[in-house]
N, CA, C and O atoms as a DFTB+ gen file, in Angstrom:
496 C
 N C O
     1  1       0.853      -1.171       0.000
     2  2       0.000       0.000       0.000
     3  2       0.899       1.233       0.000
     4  3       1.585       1.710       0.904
     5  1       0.729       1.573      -1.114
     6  2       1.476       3.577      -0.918
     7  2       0.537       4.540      -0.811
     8  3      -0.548       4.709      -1.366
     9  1       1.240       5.233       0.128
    10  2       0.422       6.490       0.533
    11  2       1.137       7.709      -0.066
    12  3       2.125       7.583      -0.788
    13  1       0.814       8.424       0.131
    14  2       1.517       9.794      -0.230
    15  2       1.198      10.189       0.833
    16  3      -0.010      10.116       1.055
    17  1       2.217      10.860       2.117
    18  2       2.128      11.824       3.097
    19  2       2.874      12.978       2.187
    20  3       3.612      12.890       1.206
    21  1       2.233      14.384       3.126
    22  2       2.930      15.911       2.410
    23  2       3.158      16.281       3.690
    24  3       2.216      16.493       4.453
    25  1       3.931      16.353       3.918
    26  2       4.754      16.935       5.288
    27  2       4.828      18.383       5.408
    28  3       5.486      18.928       6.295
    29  1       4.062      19.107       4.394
    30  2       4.305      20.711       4.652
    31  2       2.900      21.113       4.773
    32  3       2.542      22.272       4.982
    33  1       1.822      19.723       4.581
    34  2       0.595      20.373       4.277
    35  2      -0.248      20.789       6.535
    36  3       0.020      20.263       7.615
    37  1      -0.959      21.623       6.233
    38  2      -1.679      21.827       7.666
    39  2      -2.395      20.312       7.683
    40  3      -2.515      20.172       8.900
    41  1      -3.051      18.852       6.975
    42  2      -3.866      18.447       7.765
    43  2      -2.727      17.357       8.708
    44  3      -1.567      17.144       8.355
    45  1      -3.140      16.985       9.492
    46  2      -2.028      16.367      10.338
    47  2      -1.530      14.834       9.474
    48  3      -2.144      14.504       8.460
    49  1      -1.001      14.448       9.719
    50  2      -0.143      13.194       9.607
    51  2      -0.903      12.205       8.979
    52  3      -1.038      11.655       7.886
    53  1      -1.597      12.203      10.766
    54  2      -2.712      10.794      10.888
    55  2      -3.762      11.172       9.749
    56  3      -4.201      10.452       8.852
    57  1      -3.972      12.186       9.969
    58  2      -5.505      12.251       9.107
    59  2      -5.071      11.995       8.049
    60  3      -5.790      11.133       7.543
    61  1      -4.295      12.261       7.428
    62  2      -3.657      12.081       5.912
    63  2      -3.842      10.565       5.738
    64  3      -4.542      10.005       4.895
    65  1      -3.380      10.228       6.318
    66  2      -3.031       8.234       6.691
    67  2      -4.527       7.936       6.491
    68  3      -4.976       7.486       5.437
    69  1      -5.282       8.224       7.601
    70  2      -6.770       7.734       7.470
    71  2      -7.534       8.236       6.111
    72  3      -8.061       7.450       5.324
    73  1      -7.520       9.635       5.950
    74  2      -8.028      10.014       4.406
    75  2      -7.921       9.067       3.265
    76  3      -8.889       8.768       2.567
    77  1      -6.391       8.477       3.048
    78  2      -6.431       8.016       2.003
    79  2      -6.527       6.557       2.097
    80  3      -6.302       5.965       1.042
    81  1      -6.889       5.648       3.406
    82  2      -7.096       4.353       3.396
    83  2      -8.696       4.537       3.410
    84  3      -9.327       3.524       3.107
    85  1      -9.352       5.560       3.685
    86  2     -10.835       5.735       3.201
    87  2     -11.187       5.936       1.646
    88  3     -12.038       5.200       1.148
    89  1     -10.592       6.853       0.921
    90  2     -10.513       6.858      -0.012
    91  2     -10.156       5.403      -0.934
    92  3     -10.736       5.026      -1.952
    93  1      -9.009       4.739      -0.216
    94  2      -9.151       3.678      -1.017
    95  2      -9.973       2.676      -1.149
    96  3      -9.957       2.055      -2.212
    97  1     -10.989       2.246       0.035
    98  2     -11.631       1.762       0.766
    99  2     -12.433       1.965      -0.407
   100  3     -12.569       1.183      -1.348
   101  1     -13.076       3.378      -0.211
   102  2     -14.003       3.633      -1.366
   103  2     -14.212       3.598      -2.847
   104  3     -15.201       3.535      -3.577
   105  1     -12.750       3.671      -3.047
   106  2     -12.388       3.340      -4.512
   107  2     -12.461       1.826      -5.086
   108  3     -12.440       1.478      -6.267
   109  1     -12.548       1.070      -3.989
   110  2     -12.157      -0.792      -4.436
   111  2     -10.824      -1.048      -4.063
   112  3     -10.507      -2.189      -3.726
   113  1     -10.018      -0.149      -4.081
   114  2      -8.760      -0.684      -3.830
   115  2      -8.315      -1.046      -2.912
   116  3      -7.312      -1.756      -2.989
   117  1      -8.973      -0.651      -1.431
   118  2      -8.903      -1.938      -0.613
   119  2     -10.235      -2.745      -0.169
   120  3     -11.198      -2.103       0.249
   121  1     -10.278      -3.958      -0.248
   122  2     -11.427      -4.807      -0.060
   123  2     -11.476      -5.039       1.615
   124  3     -10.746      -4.671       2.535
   125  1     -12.857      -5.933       1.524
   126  2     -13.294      -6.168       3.265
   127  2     -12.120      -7.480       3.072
   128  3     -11.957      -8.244       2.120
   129  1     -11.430      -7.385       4.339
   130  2     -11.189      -8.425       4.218
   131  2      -9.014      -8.432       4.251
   132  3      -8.148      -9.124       4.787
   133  1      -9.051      -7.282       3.378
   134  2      -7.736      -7.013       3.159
   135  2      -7.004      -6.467       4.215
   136  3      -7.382      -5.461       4.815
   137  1      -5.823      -7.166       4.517
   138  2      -4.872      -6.809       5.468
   139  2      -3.969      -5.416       5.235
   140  3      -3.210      -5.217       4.286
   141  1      -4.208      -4.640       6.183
   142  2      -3.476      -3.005       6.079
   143  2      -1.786      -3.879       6.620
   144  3      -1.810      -5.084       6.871
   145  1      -0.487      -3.085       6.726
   146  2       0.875      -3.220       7.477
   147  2       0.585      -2.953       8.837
   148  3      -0.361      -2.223       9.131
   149  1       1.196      -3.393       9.559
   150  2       1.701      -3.070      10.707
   151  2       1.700      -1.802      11.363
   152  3       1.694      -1.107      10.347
   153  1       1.702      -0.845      12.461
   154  2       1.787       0.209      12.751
   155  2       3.274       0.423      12.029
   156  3       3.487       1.057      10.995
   157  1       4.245      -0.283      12.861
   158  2       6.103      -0.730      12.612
   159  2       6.383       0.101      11.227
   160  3       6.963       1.106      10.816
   161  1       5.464      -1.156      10.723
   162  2       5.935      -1.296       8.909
   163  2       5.319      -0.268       8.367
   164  3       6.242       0.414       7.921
   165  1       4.180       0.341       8.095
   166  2       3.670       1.358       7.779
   167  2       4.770       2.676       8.039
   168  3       5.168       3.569       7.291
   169  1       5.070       2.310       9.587
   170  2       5.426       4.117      10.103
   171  2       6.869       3.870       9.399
   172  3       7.480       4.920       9.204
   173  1       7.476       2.788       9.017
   174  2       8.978       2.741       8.543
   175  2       8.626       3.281       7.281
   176  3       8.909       4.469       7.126
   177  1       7.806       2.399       5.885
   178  2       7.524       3.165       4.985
   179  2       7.489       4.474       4.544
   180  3       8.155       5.133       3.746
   181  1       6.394       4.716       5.380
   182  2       6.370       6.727       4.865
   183  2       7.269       7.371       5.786
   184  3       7.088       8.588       5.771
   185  1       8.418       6.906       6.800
   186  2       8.630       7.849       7.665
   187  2       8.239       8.521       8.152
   188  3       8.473       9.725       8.043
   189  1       7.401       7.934       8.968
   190  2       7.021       8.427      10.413
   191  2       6.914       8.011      11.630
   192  3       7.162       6.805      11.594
   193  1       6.583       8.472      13.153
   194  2       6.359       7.934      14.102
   195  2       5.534       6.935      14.540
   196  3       4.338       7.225      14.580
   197  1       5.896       5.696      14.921
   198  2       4.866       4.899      14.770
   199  2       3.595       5.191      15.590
   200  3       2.472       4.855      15.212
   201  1       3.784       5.663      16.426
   202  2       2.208       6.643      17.120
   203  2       1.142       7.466      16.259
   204  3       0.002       7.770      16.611
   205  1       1.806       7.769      14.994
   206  2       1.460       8.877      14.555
   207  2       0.382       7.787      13.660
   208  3      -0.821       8.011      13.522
   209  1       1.128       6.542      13.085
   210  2       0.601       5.498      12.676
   211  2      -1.252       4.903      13.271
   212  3      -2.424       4.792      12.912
   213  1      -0.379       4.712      14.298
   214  2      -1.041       4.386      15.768
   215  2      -2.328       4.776      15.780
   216  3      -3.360       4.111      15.690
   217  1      -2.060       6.491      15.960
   218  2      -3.354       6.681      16.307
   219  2      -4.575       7.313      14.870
   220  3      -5.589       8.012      14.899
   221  1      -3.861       6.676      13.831
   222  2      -4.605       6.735      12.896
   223  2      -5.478       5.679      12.493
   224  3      -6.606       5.929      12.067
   225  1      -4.937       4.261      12.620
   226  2      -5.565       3.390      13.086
   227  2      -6.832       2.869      13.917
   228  3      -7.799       2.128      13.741
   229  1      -6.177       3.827      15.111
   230  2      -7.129       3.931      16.212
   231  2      -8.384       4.850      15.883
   232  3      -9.299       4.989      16.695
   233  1      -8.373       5.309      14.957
   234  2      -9.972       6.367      14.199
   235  2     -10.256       5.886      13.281
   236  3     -11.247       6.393      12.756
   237  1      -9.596       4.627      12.501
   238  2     -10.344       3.592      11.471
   239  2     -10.976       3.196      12.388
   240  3     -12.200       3.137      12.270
   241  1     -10.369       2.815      13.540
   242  2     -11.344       1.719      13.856
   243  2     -12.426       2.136      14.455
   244  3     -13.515       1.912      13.926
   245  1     -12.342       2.825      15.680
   246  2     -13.628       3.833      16.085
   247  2     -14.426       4.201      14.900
   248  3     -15.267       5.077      15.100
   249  1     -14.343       3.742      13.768
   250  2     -15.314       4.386      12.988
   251  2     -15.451       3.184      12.451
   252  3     -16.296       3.564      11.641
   253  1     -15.340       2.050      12.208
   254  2     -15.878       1.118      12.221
   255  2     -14.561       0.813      10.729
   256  3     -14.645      -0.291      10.192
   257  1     -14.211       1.128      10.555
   258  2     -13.263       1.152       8.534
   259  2     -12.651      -0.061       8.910
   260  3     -13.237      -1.051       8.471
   261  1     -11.380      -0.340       9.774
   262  2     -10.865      -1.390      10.101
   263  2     -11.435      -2.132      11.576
   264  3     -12.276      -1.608      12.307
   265  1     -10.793      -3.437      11.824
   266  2     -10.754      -4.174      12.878
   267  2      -9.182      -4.060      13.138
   268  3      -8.236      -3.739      12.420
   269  1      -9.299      -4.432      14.383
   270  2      -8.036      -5.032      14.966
   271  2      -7.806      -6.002      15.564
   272  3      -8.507      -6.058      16.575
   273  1      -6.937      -7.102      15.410
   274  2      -6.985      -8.070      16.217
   275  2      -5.218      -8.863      16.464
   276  3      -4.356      -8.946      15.589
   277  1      -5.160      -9.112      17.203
   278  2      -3.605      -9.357      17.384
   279  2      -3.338     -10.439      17.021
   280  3      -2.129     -10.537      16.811
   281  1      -3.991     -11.507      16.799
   282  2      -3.439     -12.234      15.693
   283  2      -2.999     -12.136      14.613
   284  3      -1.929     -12.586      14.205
   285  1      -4.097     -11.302      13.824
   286  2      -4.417     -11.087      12.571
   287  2      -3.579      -9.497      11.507
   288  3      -3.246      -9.303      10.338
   289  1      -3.567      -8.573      13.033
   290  2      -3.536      -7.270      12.660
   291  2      -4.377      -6.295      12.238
   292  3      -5.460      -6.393      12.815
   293  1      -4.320      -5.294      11.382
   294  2      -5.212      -4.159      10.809
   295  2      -6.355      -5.095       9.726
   296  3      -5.528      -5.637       8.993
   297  1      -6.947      -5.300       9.511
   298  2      -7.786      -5.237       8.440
   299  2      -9.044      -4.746       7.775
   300  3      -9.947      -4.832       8.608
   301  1      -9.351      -4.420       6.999
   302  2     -10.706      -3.602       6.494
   303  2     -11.752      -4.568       7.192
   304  3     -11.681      -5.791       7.318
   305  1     -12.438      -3.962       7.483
   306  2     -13.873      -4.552       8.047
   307  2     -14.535      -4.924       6.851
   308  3     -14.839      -4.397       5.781
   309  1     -14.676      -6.275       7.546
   310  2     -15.728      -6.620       6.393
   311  2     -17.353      -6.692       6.523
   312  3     -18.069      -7.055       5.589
   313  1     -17.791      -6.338       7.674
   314  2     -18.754      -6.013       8.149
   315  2     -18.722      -4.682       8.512
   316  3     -17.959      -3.967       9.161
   317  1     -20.274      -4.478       7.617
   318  2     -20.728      -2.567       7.373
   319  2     -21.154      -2.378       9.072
   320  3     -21.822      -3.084       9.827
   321  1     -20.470      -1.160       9.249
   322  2     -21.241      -0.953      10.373
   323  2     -22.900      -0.493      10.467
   324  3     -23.496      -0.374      11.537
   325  1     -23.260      -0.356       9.671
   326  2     -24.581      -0.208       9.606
   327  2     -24.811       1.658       9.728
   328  3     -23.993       2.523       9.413
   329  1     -26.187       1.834      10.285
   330  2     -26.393       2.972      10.879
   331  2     -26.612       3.816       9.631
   332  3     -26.732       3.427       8.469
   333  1     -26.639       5.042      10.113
   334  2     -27.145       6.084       9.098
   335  2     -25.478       6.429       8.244
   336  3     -24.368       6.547       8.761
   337  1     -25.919       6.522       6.685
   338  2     -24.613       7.385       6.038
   339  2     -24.478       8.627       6.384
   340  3     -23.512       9.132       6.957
   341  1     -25.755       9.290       5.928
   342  2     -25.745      10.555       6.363
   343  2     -25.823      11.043       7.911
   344  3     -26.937      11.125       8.430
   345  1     -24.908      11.298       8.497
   346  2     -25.287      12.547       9.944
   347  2     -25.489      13.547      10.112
   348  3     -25.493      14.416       9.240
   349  1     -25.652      13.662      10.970
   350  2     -26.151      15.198      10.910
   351  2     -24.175      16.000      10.975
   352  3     -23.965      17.172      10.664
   353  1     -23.289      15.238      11.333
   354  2     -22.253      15.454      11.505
   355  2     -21.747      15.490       9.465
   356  3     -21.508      16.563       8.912
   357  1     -21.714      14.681       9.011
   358  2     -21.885      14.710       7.672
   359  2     -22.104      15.803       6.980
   360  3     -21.256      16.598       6.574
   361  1     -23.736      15.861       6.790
   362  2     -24.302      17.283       6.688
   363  2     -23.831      18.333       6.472
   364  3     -23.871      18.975       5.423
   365  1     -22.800      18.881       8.546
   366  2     -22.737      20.093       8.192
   367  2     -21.304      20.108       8.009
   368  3     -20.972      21.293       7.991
   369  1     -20.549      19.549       7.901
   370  2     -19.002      19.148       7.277
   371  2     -19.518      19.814       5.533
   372  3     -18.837      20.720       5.054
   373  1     -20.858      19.200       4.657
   374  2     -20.892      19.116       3.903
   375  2     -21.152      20.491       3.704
   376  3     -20.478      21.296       3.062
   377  1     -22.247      20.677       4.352
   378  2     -22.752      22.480       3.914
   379  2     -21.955      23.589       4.442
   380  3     -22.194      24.762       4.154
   381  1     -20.987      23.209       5.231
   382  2     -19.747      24.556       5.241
   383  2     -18.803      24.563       3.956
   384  3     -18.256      25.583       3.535
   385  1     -18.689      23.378       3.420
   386  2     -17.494      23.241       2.229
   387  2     -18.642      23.946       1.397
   388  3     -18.190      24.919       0.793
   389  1     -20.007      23.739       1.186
   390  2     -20.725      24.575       0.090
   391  2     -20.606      25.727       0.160
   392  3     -20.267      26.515      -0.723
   393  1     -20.969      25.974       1.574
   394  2     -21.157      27.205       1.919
   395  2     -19.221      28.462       1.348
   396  3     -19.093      29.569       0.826
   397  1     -18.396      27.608       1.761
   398  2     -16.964      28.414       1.366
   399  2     -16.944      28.298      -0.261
   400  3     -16.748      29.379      -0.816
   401  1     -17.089      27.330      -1.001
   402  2     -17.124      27.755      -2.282
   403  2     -18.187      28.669      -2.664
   404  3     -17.729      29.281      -3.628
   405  1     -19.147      29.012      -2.469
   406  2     -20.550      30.203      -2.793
   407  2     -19.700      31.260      -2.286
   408  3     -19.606      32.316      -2.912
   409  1     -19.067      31.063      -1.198
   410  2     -18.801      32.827      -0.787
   411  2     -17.477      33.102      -1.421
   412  3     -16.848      34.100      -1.070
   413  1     -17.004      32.281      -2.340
   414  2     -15.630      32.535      -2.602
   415  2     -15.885      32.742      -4.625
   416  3     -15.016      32.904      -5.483
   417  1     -17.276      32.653      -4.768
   418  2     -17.852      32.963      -5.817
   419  2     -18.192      32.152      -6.876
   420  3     -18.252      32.524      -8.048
   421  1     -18.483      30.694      -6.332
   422  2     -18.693      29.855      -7.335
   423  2     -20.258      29.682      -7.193
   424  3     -20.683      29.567      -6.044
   425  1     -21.201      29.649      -8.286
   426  2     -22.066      29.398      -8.944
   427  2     -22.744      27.933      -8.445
   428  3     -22.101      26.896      -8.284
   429  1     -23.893      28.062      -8.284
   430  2     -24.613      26.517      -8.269
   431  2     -24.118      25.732      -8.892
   432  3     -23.641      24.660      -8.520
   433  1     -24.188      26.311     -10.238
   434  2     -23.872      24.908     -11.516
   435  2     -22.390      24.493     -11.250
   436  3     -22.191      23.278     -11.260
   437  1     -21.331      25.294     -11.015
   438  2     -20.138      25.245     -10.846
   439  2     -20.295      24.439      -9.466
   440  3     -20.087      23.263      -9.762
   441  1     -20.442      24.493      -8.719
   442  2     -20.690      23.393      -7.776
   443  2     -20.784      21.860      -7.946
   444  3     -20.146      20.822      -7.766
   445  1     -22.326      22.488      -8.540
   446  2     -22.704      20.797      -9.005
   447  2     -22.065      20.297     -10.180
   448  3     -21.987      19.078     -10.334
   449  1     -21.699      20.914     -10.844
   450  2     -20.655      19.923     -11.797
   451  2     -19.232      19.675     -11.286
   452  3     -18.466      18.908     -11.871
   453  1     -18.874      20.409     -10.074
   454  2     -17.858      20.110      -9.580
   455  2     -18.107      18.955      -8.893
   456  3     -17.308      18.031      -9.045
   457  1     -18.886      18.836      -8.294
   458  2     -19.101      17.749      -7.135
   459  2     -19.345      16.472      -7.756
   460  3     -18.842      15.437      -7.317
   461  1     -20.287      16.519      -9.011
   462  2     -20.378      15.250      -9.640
   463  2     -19.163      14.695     -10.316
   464  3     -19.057      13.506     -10.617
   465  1     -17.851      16.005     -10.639
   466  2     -17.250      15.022     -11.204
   467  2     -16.583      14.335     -10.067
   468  3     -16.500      13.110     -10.158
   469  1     -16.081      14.928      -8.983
   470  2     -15.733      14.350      -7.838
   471  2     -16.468      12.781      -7.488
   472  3     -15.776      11.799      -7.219
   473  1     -18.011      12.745      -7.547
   474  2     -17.935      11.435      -7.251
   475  2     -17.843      10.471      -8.379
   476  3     -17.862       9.266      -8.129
   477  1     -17.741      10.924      -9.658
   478  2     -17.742      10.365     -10.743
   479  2     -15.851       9.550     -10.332
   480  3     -15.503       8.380     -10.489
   481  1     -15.014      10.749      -9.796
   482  2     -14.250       9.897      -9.256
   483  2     -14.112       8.709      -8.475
   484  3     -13.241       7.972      -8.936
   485  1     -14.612       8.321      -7.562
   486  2     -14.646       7.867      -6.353
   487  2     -15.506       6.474      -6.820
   488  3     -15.372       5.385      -6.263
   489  1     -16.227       6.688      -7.725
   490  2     -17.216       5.435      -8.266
   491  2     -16.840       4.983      -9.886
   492  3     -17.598       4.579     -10.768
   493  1     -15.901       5.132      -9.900
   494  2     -15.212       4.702     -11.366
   495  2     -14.553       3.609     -11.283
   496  3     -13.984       3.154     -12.275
């Protein structure tokens, strides 16, 4: 699994780590079922702290993305956690990002064709 960390960017480390094993998650590219590295091996890879690893992990899993198990290690859950997609937490994550592109002068349509091609990404 390669990641791309940006070490100059503001979102932190971890989140970077978790972003893009969601993203892949979502893309197909990782399946239920599929074994993530090691905290170790991961944090040796991209160079970083293995905590930093750690506790990125530790918010897959609280969110249901991976399991953990010490036999086994990291792996994608292969059981949906169920529950609602949408939250209300969702939501307004969603309608502030609308809300900053409108005030920064983009157009409905410019929106929505932005956004569709975005998931046109994500479901390809």
């Amino acid at each position: 699994m390669i990641l791309r960390i940006d070490m100059t960017s503001d979102t932190p480390i971890y989140q970077q780590i978790r972003n893009q094993i969601v993203f892949a998650v979502a893309k197909g590219d990782l399946k239920p079922g599929d074994d993530l590295p090691t905290v170790r091996q991961l944090a040796q890879d991209i160079g970083v702290n293995p905590m930093t690893v750690n506790k990125a992990y530790a918010l897959l899993k609280e969110e249901g993305v991976i399991i953990i198990d010490r036999r086994h290690g990291a792996q994608i859950n292969a059981e949906s956690k169920g529950g609602l997609v949408f939250t209300r937490d969702f939501d307004q994550r969603l309608k502030l990002l609308l809300a900053e592109a409108r005030m920064r002068g983009a157009s409905k349509r410019e929106i929505t064709t932005h956004i569709l091609s975005l998931i046109d990404s994500i479901f390809q």
